[in-house]
Structure formats: C-alpha cells, structure tokens
C-alpha positions as CSV (number, residue, x, y, z in Angstrom):
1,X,0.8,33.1,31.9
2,X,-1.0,30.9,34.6
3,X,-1.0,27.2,34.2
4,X,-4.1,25.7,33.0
5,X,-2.3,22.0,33.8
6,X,-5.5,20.5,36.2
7,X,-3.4,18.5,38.9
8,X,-6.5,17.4,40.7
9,X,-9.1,15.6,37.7
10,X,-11.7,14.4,39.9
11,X,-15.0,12.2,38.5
12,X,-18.3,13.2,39.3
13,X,-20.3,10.7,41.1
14,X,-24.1,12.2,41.6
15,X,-24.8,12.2,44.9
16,X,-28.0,11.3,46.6
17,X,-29.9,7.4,47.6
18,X,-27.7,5.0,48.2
19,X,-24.5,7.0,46.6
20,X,-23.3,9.3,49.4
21,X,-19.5,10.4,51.2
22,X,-18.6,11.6,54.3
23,X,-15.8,13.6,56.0
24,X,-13.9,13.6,59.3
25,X,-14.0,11.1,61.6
26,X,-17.4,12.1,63.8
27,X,-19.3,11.9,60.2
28,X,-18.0,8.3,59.6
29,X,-18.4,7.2,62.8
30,X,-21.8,9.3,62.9
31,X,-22.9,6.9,59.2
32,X,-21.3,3.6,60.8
33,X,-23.4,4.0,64.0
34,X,-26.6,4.6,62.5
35,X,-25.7,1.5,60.2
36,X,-25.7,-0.6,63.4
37,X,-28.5,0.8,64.8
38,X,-30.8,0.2,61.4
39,X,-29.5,-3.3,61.9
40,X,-30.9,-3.9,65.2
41,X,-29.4,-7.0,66.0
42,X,-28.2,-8.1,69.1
43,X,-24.6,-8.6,67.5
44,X,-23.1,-6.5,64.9
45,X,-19.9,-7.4,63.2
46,X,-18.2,-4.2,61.2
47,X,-15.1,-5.6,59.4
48,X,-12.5,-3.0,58.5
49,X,-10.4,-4.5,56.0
50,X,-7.3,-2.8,55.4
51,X,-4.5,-2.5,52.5
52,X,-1.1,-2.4,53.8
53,X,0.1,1.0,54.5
54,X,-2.7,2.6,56.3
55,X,-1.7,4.0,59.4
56,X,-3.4,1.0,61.5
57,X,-2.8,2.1,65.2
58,X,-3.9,5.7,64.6
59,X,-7.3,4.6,62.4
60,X,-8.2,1.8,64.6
61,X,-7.7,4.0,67.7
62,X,-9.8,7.0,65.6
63,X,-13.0,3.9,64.8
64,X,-13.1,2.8,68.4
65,X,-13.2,6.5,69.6
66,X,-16.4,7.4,67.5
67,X,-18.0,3.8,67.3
68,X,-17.1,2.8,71.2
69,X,-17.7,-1.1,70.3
70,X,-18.4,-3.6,72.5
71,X,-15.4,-5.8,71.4
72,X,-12.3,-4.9,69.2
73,X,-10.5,-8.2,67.4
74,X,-7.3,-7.1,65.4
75,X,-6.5,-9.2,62.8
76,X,-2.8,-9.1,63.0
77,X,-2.9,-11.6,66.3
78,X,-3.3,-14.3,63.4
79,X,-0.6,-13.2,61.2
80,X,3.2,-15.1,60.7
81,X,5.9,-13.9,62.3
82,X,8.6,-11.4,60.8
83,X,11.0,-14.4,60.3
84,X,8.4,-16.5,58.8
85,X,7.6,-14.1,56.1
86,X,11.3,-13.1,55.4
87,X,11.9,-16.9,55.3
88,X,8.2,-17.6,52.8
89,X,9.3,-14.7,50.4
90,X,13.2,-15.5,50.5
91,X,13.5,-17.3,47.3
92,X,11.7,-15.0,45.3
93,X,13.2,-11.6,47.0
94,X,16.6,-12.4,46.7
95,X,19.5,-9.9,47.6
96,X,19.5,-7.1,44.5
97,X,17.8,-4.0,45.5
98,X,15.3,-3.4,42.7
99,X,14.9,-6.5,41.3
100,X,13.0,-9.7,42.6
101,X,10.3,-12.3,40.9
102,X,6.7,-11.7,41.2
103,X,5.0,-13.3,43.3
104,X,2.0,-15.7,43.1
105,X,1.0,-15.8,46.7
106,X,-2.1,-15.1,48.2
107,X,-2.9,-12.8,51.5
108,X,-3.6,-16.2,53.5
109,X,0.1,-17.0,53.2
110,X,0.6,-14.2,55.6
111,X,-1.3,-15.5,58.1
112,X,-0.9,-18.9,60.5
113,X,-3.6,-21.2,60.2
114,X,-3.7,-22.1,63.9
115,X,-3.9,-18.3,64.5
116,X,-6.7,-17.4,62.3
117,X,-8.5,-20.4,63.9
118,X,-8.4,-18.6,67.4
119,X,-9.3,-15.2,65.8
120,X,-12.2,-16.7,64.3
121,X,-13.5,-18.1,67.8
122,X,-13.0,-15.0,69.5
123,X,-15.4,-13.2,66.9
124,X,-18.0,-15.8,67.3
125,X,-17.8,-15.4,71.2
126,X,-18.0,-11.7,71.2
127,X,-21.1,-10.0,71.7
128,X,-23.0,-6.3,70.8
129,X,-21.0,-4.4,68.1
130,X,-17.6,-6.1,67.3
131,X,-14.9,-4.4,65.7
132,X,-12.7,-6.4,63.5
133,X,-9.5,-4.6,61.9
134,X,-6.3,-5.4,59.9
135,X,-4.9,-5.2,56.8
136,X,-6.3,-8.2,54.6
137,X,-9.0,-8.8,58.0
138,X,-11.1,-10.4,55.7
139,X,-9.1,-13.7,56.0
140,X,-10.0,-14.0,59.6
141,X,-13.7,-12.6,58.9
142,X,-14.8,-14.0,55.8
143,X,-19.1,-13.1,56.9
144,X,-19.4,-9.5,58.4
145,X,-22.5,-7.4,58.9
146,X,-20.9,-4.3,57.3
147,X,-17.7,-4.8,55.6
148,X,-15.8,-1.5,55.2
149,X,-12.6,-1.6,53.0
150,X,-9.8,1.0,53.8
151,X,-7.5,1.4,50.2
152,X,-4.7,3.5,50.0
153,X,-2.7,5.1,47.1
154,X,0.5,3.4,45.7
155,X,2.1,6.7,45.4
156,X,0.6,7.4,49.5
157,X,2.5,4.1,50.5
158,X,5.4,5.2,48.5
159,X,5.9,8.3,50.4
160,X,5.3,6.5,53.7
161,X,8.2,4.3,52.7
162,X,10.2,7.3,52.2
163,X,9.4,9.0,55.9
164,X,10.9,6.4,57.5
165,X,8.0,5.1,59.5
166,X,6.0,2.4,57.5
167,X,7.6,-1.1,56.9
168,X,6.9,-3.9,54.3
169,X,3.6,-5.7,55.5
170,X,4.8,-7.3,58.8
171,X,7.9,-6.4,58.9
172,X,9.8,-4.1,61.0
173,X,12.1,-2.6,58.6
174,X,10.7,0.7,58.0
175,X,13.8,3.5,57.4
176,X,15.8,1.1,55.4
177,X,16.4,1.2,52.1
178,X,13.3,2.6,50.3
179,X,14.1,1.2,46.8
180,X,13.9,-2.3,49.2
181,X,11.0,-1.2,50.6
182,X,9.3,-0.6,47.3
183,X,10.7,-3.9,45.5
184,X,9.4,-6.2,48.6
185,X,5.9,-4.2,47.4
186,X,5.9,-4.4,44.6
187,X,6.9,-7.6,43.9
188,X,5.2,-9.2,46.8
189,X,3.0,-7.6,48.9
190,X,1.2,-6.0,46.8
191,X,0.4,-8.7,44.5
192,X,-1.1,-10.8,47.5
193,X,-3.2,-7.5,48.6
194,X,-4.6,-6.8,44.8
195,X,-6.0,-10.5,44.9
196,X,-7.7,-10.0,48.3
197,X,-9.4,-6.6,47.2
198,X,-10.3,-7.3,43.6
199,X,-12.6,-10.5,44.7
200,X,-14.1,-7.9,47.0
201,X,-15.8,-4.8,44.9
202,X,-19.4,-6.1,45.0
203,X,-19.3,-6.9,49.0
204,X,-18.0,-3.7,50.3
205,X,-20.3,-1.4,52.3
206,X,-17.7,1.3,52.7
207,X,-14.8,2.7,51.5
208,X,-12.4,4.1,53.7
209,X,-9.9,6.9,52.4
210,X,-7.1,7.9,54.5
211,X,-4.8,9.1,52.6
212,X,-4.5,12.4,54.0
213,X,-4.3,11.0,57.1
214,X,-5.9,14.5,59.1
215,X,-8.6,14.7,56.9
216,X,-10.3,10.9,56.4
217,X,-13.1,10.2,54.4
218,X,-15.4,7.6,53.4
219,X,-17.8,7.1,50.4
220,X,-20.5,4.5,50.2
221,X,-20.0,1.1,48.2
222,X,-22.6,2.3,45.9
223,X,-20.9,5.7,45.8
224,X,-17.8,3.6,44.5
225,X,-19.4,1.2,42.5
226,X,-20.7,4.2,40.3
227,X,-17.7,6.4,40.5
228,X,-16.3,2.9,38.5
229,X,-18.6,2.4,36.3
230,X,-18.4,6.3,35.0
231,X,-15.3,6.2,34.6
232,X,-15.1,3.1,32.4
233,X,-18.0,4.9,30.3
234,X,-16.7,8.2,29.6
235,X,-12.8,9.9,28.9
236,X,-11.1,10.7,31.9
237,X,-7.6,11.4,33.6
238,X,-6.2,9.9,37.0
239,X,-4.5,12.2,39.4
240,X,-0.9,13.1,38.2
241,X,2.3,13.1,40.8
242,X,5.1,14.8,40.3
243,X,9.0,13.3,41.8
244,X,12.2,15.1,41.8
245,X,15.7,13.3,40.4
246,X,19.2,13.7,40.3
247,X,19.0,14.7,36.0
248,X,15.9,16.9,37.0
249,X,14.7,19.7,35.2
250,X,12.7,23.0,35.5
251,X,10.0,23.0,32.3
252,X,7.0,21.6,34.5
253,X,7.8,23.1,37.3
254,X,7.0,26.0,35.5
255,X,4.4,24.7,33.0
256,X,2.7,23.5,35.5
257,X,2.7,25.5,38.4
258,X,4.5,23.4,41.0
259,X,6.1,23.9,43.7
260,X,8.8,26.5,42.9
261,X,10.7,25.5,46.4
262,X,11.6,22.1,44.8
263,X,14.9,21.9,43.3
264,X,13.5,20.4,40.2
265,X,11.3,17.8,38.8
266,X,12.2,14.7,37.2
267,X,9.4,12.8,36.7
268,X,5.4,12.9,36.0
269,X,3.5,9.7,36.3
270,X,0.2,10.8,34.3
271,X,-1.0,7.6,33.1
272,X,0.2,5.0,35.1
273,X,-3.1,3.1,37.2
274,X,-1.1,0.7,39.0
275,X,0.7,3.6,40.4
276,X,-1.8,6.9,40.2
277,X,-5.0,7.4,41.7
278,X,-8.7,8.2,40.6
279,X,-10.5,10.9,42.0
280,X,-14.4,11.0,42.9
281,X,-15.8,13.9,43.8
282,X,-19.7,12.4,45.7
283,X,-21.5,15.4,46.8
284,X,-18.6,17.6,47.1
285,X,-16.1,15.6,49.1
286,X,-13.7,14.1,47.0
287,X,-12.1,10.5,48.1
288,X,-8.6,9.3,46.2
289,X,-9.0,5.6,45.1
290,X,-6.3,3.6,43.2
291,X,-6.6,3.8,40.0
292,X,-5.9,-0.1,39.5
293,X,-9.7,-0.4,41.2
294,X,-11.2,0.3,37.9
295,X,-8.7,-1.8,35.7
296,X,-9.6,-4.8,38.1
297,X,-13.2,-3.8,38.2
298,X,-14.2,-2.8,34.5
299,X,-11.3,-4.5,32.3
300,X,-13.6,-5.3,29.6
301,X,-15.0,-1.9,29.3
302,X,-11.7,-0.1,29.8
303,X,-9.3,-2.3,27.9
304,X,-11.9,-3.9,25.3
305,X,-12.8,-7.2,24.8
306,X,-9.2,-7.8,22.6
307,X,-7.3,-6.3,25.1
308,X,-8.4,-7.9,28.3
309,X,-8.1,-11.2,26.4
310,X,-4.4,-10.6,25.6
311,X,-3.6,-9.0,29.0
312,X,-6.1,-9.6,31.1
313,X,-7.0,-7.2,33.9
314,X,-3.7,-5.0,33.0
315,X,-3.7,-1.5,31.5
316,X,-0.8,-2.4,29.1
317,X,0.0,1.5,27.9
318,X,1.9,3.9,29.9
319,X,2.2,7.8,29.6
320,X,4.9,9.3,31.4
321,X,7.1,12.6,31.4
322,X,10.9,13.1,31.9
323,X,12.0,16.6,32.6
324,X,15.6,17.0,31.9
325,X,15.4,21.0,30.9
326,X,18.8,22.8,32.7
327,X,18.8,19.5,34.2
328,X,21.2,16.5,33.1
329,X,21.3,13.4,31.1
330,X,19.2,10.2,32.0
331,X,21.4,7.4,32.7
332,X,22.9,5.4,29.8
333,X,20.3,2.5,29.7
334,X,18.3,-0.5,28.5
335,X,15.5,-2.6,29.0
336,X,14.6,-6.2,28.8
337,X,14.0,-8.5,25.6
338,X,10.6,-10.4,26.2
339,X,11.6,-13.7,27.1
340,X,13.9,-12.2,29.6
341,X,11.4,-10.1,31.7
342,X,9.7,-13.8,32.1
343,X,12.3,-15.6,32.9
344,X,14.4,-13.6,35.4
345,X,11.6,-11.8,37.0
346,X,8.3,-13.4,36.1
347,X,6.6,-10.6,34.0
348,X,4.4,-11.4,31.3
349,X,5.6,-8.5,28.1
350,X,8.5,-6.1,28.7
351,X,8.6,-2.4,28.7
352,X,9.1,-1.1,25.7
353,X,8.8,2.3,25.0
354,X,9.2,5.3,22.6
355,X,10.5,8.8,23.5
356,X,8.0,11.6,22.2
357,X,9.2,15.2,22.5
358,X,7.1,17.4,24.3
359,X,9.8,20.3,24.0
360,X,13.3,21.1,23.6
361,X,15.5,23.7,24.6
362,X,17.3,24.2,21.1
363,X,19.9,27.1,21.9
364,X,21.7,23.7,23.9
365,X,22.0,21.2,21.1
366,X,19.9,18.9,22.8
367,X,20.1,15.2,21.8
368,X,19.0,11.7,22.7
369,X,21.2,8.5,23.0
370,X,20.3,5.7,21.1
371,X,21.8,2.3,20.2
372,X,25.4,1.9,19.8
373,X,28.0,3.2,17.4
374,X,28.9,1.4,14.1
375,X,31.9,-0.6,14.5
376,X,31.7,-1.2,17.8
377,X,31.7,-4.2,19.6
378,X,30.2,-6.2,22.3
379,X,33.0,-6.8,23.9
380,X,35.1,-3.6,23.8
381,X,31.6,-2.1,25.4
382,X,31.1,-4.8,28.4
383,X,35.3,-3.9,29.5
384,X,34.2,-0.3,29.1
385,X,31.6,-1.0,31.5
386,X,33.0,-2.8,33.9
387,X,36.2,-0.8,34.0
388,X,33.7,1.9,34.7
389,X,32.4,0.5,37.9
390,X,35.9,0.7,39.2
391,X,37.1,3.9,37.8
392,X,34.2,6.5,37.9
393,X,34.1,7.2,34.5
394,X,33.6,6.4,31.1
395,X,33.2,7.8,27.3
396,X,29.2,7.8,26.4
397,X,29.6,9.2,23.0
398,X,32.5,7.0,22.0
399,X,29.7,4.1,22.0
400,X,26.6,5.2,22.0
401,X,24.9,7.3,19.5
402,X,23.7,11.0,20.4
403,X,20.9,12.3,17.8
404,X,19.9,16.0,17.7
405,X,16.3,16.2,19.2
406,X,13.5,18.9,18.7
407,X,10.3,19.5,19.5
408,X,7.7,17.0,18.4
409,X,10.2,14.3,17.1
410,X,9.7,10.7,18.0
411,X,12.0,7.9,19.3
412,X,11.3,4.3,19.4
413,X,13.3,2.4,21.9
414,X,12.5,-1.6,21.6
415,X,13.6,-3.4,24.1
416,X,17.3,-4.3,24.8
417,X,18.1,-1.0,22.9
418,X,20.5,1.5,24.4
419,X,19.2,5.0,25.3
420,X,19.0,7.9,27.6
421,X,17.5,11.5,27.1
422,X,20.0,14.2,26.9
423,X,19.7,17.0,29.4
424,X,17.6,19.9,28.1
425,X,14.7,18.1,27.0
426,X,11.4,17.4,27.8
427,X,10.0,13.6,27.0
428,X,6.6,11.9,26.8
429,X,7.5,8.6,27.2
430,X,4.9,6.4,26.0
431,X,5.4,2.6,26.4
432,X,4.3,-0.9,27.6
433,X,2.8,-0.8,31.3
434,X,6.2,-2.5,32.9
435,X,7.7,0.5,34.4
436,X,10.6,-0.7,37.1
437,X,12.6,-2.9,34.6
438,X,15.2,-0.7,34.1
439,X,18.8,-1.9,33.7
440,X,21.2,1.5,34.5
441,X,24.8,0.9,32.6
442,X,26.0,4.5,33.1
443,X,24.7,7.5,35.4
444,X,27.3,9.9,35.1
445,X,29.0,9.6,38.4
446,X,26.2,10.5,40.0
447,X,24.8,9.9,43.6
448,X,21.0,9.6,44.0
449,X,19.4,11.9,46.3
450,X,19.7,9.6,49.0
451,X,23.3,9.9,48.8
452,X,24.1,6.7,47.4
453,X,25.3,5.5,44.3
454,X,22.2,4.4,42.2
455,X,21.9,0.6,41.1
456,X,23.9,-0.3,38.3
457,X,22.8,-3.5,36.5
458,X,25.7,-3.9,34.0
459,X,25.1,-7.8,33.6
460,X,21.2,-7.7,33.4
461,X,22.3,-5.1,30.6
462,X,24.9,-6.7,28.5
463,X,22.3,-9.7,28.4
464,X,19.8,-7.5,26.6
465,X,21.6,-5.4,24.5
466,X,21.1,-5.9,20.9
467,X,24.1,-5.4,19.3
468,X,23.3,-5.2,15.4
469,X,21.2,-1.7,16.4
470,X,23.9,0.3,15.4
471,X,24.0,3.7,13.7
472,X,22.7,2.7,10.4
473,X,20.1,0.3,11.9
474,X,18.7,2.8,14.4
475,X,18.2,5.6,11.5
476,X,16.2,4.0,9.3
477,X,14.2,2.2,12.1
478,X,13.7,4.4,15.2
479,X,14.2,7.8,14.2
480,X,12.0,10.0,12.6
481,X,9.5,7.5,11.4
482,X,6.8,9.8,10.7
483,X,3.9,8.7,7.9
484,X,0.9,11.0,6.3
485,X,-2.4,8.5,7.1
486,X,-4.8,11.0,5.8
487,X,-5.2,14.8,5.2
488,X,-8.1,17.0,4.8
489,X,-8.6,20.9,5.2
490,X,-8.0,21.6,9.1
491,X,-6.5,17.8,10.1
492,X,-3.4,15.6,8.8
493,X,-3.1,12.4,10.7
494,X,0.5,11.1,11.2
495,X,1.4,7.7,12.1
496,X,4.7,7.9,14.5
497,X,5.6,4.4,15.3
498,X,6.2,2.3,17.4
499,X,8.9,-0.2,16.2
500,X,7.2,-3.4,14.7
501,X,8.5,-5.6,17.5
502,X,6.0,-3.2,19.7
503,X,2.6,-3.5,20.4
504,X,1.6,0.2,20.9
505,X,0.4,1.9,17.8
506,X,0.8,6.1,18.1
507,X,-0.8,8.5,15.8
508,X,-0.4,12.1,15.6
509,X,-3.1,14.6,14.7
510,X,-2.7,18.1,13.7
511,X,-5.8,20.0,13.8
512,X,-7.5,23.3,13.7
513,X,-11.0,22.0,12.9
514,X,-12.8,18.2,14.8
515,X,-10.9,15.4,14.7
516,X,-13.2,12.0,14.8
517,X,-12.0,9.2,16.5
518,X,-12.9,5.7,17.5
519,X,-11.7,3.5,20.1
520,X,-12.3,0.5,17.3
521,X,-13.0,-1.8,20.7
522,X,-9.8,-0.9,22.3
523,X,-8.5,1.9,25.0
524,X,-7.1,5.0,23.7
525,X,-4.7,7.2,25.3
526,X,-3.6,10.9,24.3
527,X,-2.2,13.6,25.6
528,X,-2.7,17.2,24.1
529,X,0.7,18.1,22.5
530,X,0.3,21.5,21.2
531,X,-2.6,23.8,21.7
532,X,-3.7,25.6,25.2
533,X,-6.8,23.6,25.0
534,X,-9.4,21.2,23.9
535,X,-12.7,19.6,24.4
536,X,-13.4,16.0,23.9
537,X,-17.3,15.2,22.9
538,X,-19.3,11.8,22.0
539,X,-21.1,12.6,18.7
540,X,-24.3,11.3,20.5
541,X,-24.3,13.1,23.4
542,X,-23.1,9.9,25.3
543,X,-21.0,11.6,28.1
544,X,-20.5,15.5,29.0
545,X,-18.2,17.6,27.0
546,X,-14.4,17.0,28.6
547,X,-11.6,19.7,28.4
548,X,-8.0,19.0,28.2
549,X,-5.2,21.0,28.5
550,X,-1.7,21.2,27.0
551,X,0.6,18.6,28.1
552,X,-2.0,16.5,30.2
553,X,-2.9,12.5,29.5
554,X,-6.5,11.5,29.1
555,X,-7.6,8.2,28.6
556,X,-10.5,7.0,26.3
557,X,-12.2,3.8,27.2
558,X,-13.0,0.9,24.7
559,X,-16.3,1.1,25.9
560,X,-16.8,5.1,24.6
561,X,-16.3,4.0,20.4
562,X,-16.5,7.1,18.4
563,X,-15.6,10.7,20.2
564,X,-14.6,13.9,18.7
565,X,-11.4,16.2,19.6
566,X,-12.1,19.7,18.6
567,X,-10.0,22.7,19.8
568,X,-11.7,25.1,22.6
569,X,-10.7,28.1,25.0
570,X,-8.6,30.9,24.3
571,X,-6.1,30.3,21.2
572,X,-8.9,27.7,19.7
573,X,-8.3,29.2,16.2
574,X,-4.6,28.0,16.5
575,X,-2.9,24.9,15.2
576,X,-3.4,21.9,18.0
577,X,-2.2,18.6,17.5
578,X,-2.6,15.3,20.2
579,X,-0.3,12.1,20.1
580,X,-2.8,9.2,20.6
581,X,-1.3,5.3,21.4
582,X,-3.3,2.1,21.2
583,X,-2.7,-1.5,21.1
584,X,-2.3,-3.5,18.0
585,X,-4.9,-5.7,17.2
C-alpha cells in the first residue's frame, strides 16, 4: 500500500495585496527593482541581512547580477578576526565535542567596533542604490530603505556542515568535525543570530529563502507575517527530516516512502521547531522558514499564556521517532538531573522523556533497557564502565534491565535514568524540548558513520545516574502506567504518564466515533497512533478541516481551545487512537 505519510505540510498563506512570493532570481531581482524605483529617491539603501549559513559569495554575486547597484558594502569588513572569536567564545566552548555552555552573547560581539564605524561611513557616502550584505548586516545598517532578511533552515546548515564546505560563523574550519561544527552552533552562534532576527519580524520587507540553493525564493514581509499568524491560529505540522544511524532501522523507510537507496533510517525529527522548518505555500510557491520564527513571533498564542510564562519563547515538548526495526540497539544511556543541565551547560529544564511504541517487531523479543538491576551497585557499574573504555566490551544485561516491549506500550525515562531502545522497535519519543544532552555510557562497539568512535560521556553519566531506580522501582513507576480517565461508547481516554518529576502530561485516546478536545490555554501535541487517517475540526468552524495521517505529529496551538478529532478516509469505521502530550499546569 502507498504511503499516505505527507513529508511536505505546507500552510496556506492567501495570496494577493500586500501578501505575495516570488521565484528565481530574475523575479526577485525583477520585485526588488521595482521596489527602488517606487521609491524614487536619489539614494536607496537595500539591507540584506543574512543568518549564518547562506551561501554569501554565490547570493551576493546572484543580487548584484539582477539588481546592478550603484555601490555594494559587505558587512563582513567590520567583523573580528578568526582568532578573536575563537579567543571570545573560548571559555564557554571548551575542548568536549558535543558539549559546551550556552551562550549569552549578542551578534555585536562578532563585530569590531572600530570596523563597524568605517562601514557605517562608507554607507552614508555612497550614492544611488547601495547594496548592503552579511550575515547579521543589520549591526552595520541599523536604518535601511528596504530591509530583506535571508533565514535558513537548521537542518539546511546542518547538512552544509556535513559537505564539508560551510564553517562556524567566521571561522575557517569547515570539513572538521561536524559534531564541532554543530556544538559551536548551537551553543553559540546560533543563540547570538536568534536575538538579532527575533527583534526584527515587524521591520522586514522581504524574506529571502535559499535553501535550495538553485531554486531561491522570496515572500513578502506581509506574506510572512500572515503565514505566522495562521499558523499560531489553526493545527498544523512543520516539515519532518529524516537521518540515518549506526542502530538504524527499515519500518519508516518503508512506512513512509523514503528513499529505499538509504541504508536505513534512524531518526525522524517531526516536532522539533528549533530544529524543523515551516512551510508556506503564497500563491503557489512554497518558501521553508524555521520553525523557531513562529515560537519567537507568536509564543503567547502558541505556547499559552502559562506556558510562555514558565518558558518563555521556548516550545518545551518534543516529538521524535527512533527506528531501530532489523536495526540495533540505541546506546546504553542517560540524561541530565535538572540542576545539572544548569550548572554544567547553562540550560534552563532537562530533557526528559518517555518512550511511546509506535510498533514492534514481536517474532524478535524486542525489549527496552531501563534503570539498573536490583543489587547492583554504583560502584561495581562505574569500573564496568571504565574498564569498558579500555577493553571494547561490556555485559549490558548484567546491569541494566531489559523489559519486553510491544506495540503501544509506554516508557517514562526521568532524567538521570538508564535506558536505550532495543533493536527491533519503533519509538515515539516524546519529551522536554532539550534534545542534545545525551550522555552515551555504552554503544556496542560501534563506529559512527563517520568512522569514528562516537562520544562516550561516562563521567557526565555516573553524575546523573540515579541509583535507587532499580528493578523494583522502575516497575511500578515507569512501566506500564496506563489509567482509564473516562469511557463512553466509541472513545476511552487513557492517561499514559509521564513520571511525576516530569512536566509533560500524555493521554491516549481510542476512538471510533469524535473525540473533543481542548487546548485548556496550553499547546497540544499528537500524533495519530493507529488508524490510516483522521480529520481535525474546530466545532465553530474556526479553521478548515485538517487531515492527519498515521504516524505523523501535529501540533494544536493554545490559541485554537476546543477542536474535534474524528476518524476520516478509507478504514474510518476502524478503531483509531492518538497519543496527545501537554504541559502541566
């Protein structure tokens, strides 16, 4: 049977006045130009303003061929030296290659004063249409006459990491270590760029997508603005990706009709806005936009009022997917207690989580590791550990517990509680936003598929690891938790977990007949766990009927309150059931 898994979700911004898109470079330049001329002013300054990561030779090159300014000012003359940032960021970066502390520094610390000073002088004392590009250009042109922003995706820079070609912003270190590459990022530059762009929604003119680097587009501010606001007004999913892995498996290759060249597929980041993307579909051309964007722009609508006061302008709930089916184990693992997370690295909640079985191959006797074994102790485990780092190998199931797994059962994973999937499963993880703070005891003796030996953090582990989770403890408090709420002809709600020390609350609906629902002033987010498909309605007609479909994420904004989940589409008559997590209030 042919997928029905929608890879591409798009929003649809209506088209027409003030909200319009373009495609290919002659149309941009063709909009820009007429821009100036509508102006008609005997000097025009167009700021591009760029995240880090957009090809910068190859789109300033492409706006200077179709706009032929007078002047062209880049930006980067005013930034710090390579050495100057390595030396600025030093402290924080340190020498591990995942971990680092997050950063509180803005874009201006990137720049030399002195420099910007100069860069500003040469815009005033150029005349006719001036062209001012960079990545964060904004610093050096703080008044422009049209101020063009060009984003790019997370998962875009992430892959541009991997080629080889893009370094960390101003560096020169691109084809080095990518899980470098992506820490610097992440814990840095990134930070520095979301602060520039999130003061900035209201003032941009354009924005530039150039992702797909052949095929650039750009959508009015307006045009954004909207796509923003519908989204934050209505349910809707981001753009999914889709990453191989050393324990990879073959369900959603198959389930969802991917690439069946790829030697497997390990992970599916489905609801994950820092790192997926929104898709708006203006008049037919569709433009990829962070995700984060709306977060940063609409957190009160989005999160709810209760929400955005606990974590501000952060989507705190994560959906992810962990194929391990004919594939292997996860590594043995853990993640951090609360006040940890803050102190080593600077986060602000941890990354708890919960595993939620999507499926399960049961002719293998899958299972899933959780906490340790009765009777055994912390130290016997740290010399296992460490005698593992020198020998190659060590005894899982002499210290760790292995529980058999099945469709549609639930695991709660706290933080500083040991776990890994088993191979032959396949696992909606659904946790706190967090999503890097991973501390690897055990991987099997495996390489990653870089060749090298993935990192180990055996001492960030061993100072998490709550040792009184043993066997006992972990099967009356994270295993098969399951609670009747309510049940009526055609629907029984279940509540699922998570642990108490958690902040995510999941309930499980089975359903052959409308299941109401209210976001009770906070975001929602589901994912359609049995049935082909389903359609998501507001009771007043509030937003268009949405359709889901098995095994995909949607997300429900505080704003939406009460919306109905029936089931639609061939096999509607048969039983359908959604997992849905919210926060705690």
């Amino acid at each position: 049977m042919k997928s029905n898994y929608d890879k591409f979700p798009s929003i649809k911004v209506p088209c027409g006045g003030e909200c319009r898109a373009f495609s290919g470079w002659d149309a941009i330049g063709g909009e820009i130009s007429a821009r100036v001329a509508a102006l008609a002013k005997s000097k025009t300054v167009v700021c591009v303003d760029a995240y880090h990561g957009v090809w910068e030779d190859e789109v300033l090159a492409a706006l200077e061929a179709v706009l032929k300014p007078d002047a062209v000012i880049e930006t980067r003359e005013a930034n710090k030296t390579r050495d100057e940032v390595r030396a600025m960021l030093a402290a924080d970066q340190g020498d591990d290659r995942v971990f680092a502390v997050m950063s509180h520094k803005k874009v201006e610390d990137w720049f030399d004063p002195a420099k910007v000073a100069a860069v500003k002088r040469k815009i005033e004392a150029a005349r006719g249409t001036v062209l001012v590009f960079g990545v964060a250009a904004a610093v050096c042109c703080p008044e422009s006459d049209i101020y063009i922003y060009a984003d790019m995706a997370r998962w875009e820079i992430q892959m541009r990491f991997r080629s080889g070609k893009l370094s960390n912003w101003l560096d020169d270190n691109a084809g080095e270590d990518a899980l470098r590459l992506y820490k610097r990022g992440f814990f840095a530059d990134w930070r520095a760029l979301d602060r520039h762009k999130r003061a900035r929604y209201g003032m941009m003119d354009y924005v530039l997508d150039t992702n797909d680097a052949a095929e650039p587009k750009m959508m009015t501010g307006a045009a954004f603005r909207r796509g923003l606001e519908i989204a934050a007004s209505r349910p809707f999913r981001v753009k999914p990706y889709f990453d191989p892995g050393v324990w990879g498996g073959q369900w959603m290759k198959e389930k969802f009709d991917l690439d069946p060249s790829r030697k497997n597929y390990a992970w599916s980041f489905d609801c994950v806005p820092e790192e997926n993307s929104l898709l708006m579909d203006v008049g037919g051309v569709t433009l990829e936009t962070p995700s984060i964007n709306l977060v940063f722009a609409k957190p009160v609508e989005l999160l709810g009022d209760k929400v955005h006061a606990r974590f501000g302008a952060e989507f705190p709930i994560r959906f992810d997917m962990l194929d391990t089916m004919r594939g292997g184990n996860l590594s043995l693992q853990c993640h951090p207690l609360t006040e940890y997370i803050q102190d080593a690295f600077g986060m602000h909640y941890t990354q708890d989580e919960s595993y939620y079985l999507l499926d399960a191959d049961a002719s293998a006797s899958p299972v899933v590791y959780l906490g340790k074994k009765t009777g055994v102790t912390r130290e016997e485990f740290a010399a296992a550990l460490r005698e593992s780092e020198k020998t190659g190998t060590f005894d899982a199931l002499r210290y760790v517990n292995a529980f058999p797994a099945k469709k549609h059962d639930h695991f709660l994973i706290p933080g500083g509680t040991l776990h890994c999937s088993g191979a032959n499963c396949m696992v909606l993880e659904i946790s706190a936003t967090p999503y890097i703070f991973t501390f690897k005891m055990w991987d099997w003796g495996r390489l990653g598929l870089d060749g090298r030996p993935r990192p180990i953090h055996v001492e960030h582990a061993l100072a998490n690891i709550q040792f009184d989770r043993d066997t006992e403890w972990v099967r009356k408090n994270l295993v098969g938790r399951v609670e009747t709420i309510s049940e009526r002809p055609g629907v029984k709600e279940e509540r699922t977990g998570l642990h108490e020390r958690e902040f995510i609350e999941t309930r499980r609906h089975w359903f052959t007949e409308p299941v109401v629902h209210d976001t009770c002033g906070g975001v929602n987010v589901l994912n359609l766990v049995e049935g082909e498909e389903a359609t998501v309605e507001s009771p007043t007609c509030a937003f268009a009927p949405f359709t889901v479909h098995y095994a995909e994420t949607f997300i429900v904004p505080a704003a939406v309150g009460k919306y109905v989940v029936r089931p639609s589409g061939p096999g509607a008559e048969k039983l359908h059931a959604t997992i849905k997590a919210y926060v705690r209030t």
